[in-house]
N, C-alpha and C positions, 0 to 999 in steps of 0.2 A: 504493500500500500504506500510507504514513505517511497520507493522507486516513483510508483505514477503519478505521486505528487509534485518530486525531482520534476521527471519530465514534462508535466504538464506546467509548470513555473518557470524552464530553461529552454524548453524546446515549443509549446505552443502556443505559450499567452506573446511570446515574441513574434513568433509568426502571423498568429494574429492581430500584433499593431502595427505589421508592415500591411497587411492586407485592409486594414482598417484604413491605413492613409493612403490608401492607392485607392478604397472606396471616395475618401473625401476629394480628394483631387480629381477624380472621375465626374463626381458631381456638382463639387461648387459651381461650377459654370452658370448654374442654372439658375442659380442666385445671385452671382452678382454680375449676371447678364446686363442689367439694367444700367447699373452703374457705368460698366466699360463700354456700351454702345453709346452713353450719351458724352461720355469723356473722350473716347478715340472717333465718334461717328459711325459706327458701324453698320452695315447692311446686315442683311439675313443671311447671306452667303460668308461673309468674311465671319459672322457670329459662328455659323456653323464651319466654317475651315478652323479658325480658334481653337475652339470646342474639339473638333475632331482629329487633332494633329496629334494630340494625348495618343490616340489608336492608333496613329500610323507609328510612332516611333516605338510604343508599347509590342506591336503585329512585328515589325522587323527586328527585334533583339529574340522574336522567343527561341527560334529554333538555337542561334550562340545558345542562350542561356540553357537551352533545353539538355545541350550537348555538354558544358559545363556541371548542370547541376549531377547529371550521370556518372561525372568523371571524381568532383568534388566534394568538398560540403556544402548542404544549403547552406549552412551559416554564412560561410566566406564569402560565397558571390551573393548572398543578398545583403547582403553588410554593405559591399564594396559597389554595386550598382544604387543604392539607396542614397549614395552622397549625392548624384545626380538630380535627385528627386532635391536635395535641400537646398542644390547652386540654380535649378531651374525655378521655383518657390523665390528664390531670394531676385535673382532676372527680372520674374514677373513683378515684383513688387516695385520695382525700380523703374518698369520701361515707362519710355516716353512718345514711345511708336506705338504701330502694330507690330512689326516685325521683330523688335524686341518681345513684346506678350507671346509673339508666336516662338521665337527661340526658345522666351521662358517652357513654356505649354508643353514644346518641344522633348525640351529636358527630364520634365517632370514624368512624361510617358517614358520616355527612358528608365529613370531612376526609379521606377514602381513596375517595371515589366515583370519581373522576376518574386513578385508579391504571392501572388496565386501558387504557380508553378514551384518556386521553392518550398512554401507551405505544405500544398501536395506532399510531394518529395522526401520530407522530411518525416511525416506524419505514416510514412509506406516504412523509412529508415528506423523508429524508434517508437514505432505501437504495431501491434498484435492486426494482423488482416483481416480479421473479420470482423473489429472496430471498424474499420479503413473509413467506410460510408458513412456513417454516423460520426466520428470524428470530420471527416469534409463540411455536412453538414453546421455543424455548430462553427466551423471555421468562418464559414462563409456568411451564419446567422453574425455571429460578432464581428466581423468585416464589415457586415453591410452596415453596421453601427454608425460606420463612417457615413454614409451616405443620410441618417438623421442627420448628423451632428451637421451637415452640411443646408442644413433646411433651419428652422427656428434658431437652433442655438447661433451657428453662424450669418442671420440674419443680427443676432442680436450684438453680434462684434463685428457687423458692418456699419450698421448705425452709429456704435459708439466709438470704434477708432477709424472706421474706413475701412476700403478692400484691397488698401496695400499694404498696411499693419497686421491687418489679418495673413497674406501671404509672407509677410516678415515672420508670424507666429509657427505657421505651417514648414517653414522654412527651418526653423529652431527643432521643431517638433519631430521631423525628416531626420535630421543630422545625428538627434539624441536617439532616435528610434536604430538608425545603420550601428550606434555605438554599442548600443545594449544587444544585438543580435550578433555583433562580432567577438563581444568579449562573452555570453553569456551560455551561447548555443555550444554545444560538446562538440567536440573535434567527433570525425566520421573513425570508427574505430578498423583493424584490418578485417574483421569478420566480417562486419557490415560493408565495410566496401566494395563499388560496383565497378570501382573503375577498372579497364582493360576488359569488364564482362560482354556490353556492347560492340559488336564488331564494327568496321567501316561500314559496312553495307547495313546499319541499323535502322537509320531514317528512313534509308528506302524500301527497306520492311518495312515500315510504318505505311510510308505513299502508297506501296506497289497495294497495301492488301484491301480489295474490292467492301469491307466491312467498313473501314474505315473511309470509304467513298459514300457510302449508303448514310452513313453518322451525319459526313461533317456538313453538307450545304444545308440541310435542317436544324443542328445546332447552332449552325452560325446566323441563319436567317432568322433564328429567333430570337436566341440568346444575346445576338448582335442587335439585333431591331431595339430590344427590352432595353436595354444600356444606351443604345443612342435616344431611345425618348426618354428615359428616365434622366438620363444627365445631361440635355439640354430641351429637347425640344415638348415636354411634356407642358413648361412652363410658361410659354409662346402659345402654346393651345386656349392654356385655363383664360389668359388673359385675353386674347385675342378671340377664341370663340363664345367659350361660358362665360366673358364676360366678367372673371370674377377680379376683385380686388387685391391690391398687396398682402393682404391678410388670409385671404380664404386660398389665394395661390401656396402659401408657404405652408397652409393645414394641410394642403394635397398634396405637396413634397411632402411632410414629415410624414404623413397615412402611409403614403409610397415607401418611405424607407422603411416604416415599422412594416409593412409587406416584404419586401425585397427578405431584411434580416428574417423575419420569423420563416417566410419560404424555403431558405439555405435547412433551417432545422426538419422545415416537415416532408421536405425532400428526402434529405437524409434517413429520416426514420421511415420514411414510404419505402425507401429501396431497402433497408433494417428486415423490413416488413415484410415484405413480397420475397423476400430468398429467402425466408423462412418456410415459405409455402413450395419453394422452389420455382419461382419464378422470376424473370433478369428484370435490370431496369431500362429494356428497351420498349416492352408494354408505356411504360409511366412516360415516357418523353414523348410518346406519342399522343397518350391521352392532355400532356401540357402544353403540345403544339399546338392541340384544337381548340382547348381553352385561351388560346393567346390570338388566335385567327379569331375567332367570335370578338374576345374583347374589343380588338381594332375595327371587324365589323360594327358594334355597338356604338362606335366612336364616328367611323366614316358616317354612316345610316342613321344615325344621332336619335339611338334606339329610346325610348323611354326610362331610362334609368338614372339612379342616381352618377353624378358623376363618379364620385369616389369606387363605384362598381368596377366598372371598366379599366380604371387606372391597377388598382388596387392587383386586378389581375398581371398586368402588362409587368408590373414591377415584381410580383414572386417570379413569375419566367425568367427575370434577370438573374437568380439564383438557382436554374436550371442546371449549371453544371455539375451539380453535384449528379445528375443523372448522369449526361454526360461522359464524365470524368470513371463515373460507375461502370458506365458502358465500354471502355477501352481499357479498364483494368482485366476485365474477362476478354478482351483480345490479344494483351500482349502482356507478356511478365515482367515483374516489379521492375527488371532492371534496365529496362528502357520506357517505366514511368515518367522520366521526365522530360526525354524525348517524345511517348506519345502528346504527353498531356501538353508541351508548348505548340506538338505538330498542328493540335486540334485547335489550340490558343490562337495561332494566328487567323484562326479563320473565324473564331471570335472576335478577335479586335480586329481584323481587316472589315468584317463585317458592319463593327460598328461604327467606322471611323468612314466608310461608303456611303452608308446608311444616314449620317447623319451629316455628312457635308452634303450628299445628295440632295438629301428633305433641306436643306436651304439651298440649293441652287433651283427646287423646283418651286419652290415656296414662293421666292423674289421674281419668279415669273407675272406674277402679279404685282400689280403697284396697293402699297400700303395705304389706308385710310385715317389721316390722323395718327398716325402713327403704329395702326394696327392691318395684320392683312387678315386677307378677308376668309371664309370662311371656307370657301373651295378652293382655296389654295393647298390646305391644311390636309382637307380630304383628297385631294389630288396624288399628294404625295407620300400619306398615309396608304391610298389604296395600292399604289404601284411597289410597296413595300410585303403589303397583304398577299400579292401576284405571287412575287418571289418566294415566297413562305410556301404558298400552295404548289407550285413547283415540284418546291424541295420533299413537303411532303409525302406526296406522292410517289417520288423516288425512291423515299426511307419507304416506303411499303412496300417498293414490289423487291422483295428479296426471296 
């Protein structure tokens, strides 16, 4: 018992406040939207380039890191890419461009790439497999923590210092988080270690195998969709369609996050659940794809429901990896977990960072009214997202 305390003290509450600040930096955007469009002048398309440059740099380190964390310890390299996350945080705070905000934005997806995936990795390294799912789960429920903290409370440290004190804070926070994960995480011991197990030809195990084709445009078109409205463009909706105020907008971000978080847990325990019975967690992704296609339906169709319905959903989907992640453990063995889990990563944050520069480049197709665009812009770009989804899941069926 003193052992899984050990561990759970050294090894996952630190991995979960690197993944908690890779939630927040994910999401702030969405909050202090307001502020940097009216201080840099920003369109809808440069909001969503901003916004989704986080993905781009985040989708091109995973497969390095993926290869690294296989070789190394998570500690080391999520220590050592995390300083990234604190120089790009401090950038942002300071620029006086765009192109500064975007180097910052830049950085920041760099230095939080390796959040998720070393997490993973570590939790495969130093607990028992048949926890595996339910430990993701809880990782991911307290990760998305970040993504509250990113709604009200950090509403309430933009009013009172601004949103470039606040990136000063985030920037502190980054720096101390890489310090306690380098000195606190246990060195990978010889038993446990994978390195030299992965041969050359590992990733393209990964690529070549037809399962992992069937996975990933469905994971990504979801998973990826759910992250690009939740961390920008959810908040552009409430204001611009429903209408609602600075106040009931920030209730609908914080609802969202408290979804997002609790979904990572009930995820988790759902795939617990069903391999008990003997059954995989590729049923469950399925049945959460169609819950996430309705939600968006409900939204384009502006079905009779409460709003908070429909969102509420959108945002547990964002916490779908844990099926996912579930799903590619029964394809490939532990020791190119880290290589799967970044292969599939990229096609989550490539997804999202598509998805959400996309939905403002089709958004600003329209001219805004007063400041707001109108209401088939929103659904224009929401449906052509829905298209992709149903695509993909069609494809995840015919297997």
């Amino acid at each position: 018992m003193t052992k899984n305390w050990r561990l759970i003290l050294r090894v996952f509450l630190p991995f979960v406040a690197a993944y908690y600040l890779s939630f927040l930096f994910r999401t702030i955007n969405a909050t202090v939207a307001g502020s940097l469009t009216s201080e840099f002048g920003l369109g809808a398309g440069d909001l969503g380039l901003l916004t989704s440059v986080y993905y781009l740099t985040f989708a091109a380190a995973q497969i390095p890191i993926g290869i690294l964390l296989d070789r190394y310890s998570p500690g080391l390299i999520q220590g050592a890419v995390m300083v990234a996350a604190a120089v790009g945080a401090a950038l942002f705070a300071v620029s006086d461009n765009f192109w500064l905000l975007l180097g910052g934005r830049a950085l920041i997806g760099l230095g939080v790439a390796a959040s998720l995936t070393a997490g993973l990795k570590a939790l495969v390294l130093w607990f028992p497999s048949e926890r595996i799912p339910l430990l993701n789960g809880l990782m991911i429920m307290l990760g998305a923590l970040g993504a509250l903290t990113a709604t009200l409370p950090a509403e309430f440290l933009l009013v009172s210092m601004g949103w470039r004190a606040l990136f000063v804070l985030l920037a502190i926070a980054s720096a101390g988080c890489a310090l306690i994960i380098y000195f606190v995480v246990p060195e990978v011991s010889a038993a446990m270690s994978v390195a030299g197990g992965p041969t050359p030809n590992s990733l393209r195990t990964i690529y070549a195998d037809p399962r992992f084709w069937r996975l990933a445009p469905l994971s990504a078109t979801c998973i990826g969709t759910a992250w690009a409205l939740q961390g920008l463009w959810a908040a552009p909706w409430l204001s611009d369609v429903e209408g609602l105020d600075r106040s009931g907008l920030l209730w609908h971000l914080l609802i969202m996050a408290i979804a997002l978080s609790l979904g990572g847990l009930l995820w988790g325990i759902a795939v617990d659940r069903v391999r008990r019975r003997g059954i995989g967690p590729r049923p469950l992704l399925g049945l959460v794809a169609v819950m996430f296609i309705a939600a968006q339906l409900a939204l384009i169709l502006r079905w009779p429901l409460p709003s908070y319905v429909p969102w509420i959903v959108v945002a547990a989907v964002g916490a779908g990896t844990v099926l996912s992640y579930a799903i590619l453990a029964e394809y490939f063995p532990k020791e190119l977990a880290g290589r799967a889990n970044a292969a599939l990563n990229v096609f989550h944050i490539g997804g999202a960072f598509v998805v959400q520069y996309m939905t403002g480049l089709l958004v600003q197709l329209w001219a805004p009214t007063n400041g707001h665009y109108p209401e088939i812009a929103y659904q224009t770009a929401f449906a052509f997202n829905v298209g992709l989804q149903i695509v993909a899941g069609v494809w995840f069926a015919l297997t």
